[in-house]
C-alpha positions, 0 to 999 in steps of 0.5 A: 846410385847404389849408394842411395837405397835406403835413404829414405827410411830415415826420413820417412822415420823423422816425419812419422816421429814429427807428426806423432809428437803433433798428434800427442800435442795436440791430444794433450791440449785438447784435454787440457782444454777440456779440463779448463772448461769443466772447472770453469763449470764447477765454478760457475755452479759452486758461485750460483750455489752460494748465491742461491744460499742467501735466498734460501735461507731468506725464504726458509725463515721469513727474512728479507735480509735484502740478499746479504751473504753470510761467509758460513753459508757460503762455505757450507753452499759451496762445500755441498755443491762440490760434495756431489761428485767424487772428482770435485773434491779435490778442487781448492777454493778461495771466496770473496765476498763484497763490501756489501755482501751481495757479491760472491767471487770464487777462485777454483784451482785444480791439478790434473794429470796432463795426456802424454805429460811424461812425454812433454815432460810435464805430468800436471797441468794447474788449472785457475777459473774464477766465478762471481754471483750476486745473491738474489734480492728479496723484497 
């Protein structure tokens, strides 16, 4: 029986150690869901952006283009829109417009650091959201 004392530091070790890396696991997913979602909202405001460019530009000078997007203003909506905030800046995007013009689609790629990445031998996680808007019709 002497032989046994202490056989169990080992194994309370190797649980602590299990459930610290789940616990970083977790954390890390966590955050890297977080960043997925706060780059699907960029998007989604950066598409609304370049959509609500059309009509504006309509309104300001008496046209009714029928709410055709023009690459230019799309470029300069989504730039301003993503110029608002210092952490947007980094973010790569790609637009596509329709056949017709009325359409935007907007690939969003961004880097970030993972929580924990070294640990999981990681230290970026690349995230991709796309979003499309259709520019209003005005009449």
């Amino acid at each position: 029986m002497r032989g046994d004392r202490g056989s169990t530091v080992p194994l309370i070790l190797g649980f602590f150690l299990i459930a610290l890396l789940l616990v970083a696991g977790a954390v890390a997913l966590g955050d890297a869901f977080v960043d997925q979602r706060n780059l699907q909202d960029v998007c989604d405001g950066a598409a609304a952006a370049a959509a609500a460019s059309a009509a504006d530009l309509d309104r300001e000078h008496g046209l009714a283009s029928g709410g055709s997007l023009h690459f230019t203003d799309v470029e300069s909506a989504v730039g301003t829109y993503l110029s608002r905030d210092a952490g947007r800046r980094d973010i790569r995007v790609r637009a596509i417009l329709s056949d017709n013009a009325t359409r935007i689609t907007l690939t969003c790629e961004q880097s970030m650091p993972l929580a924990f990445g070294a640990f999981f031998g990681r230290a970026d996680v690349r995230h991709t959201a796309t979003s499309s808007a259709r520019a209003a019709i005005l009449g």
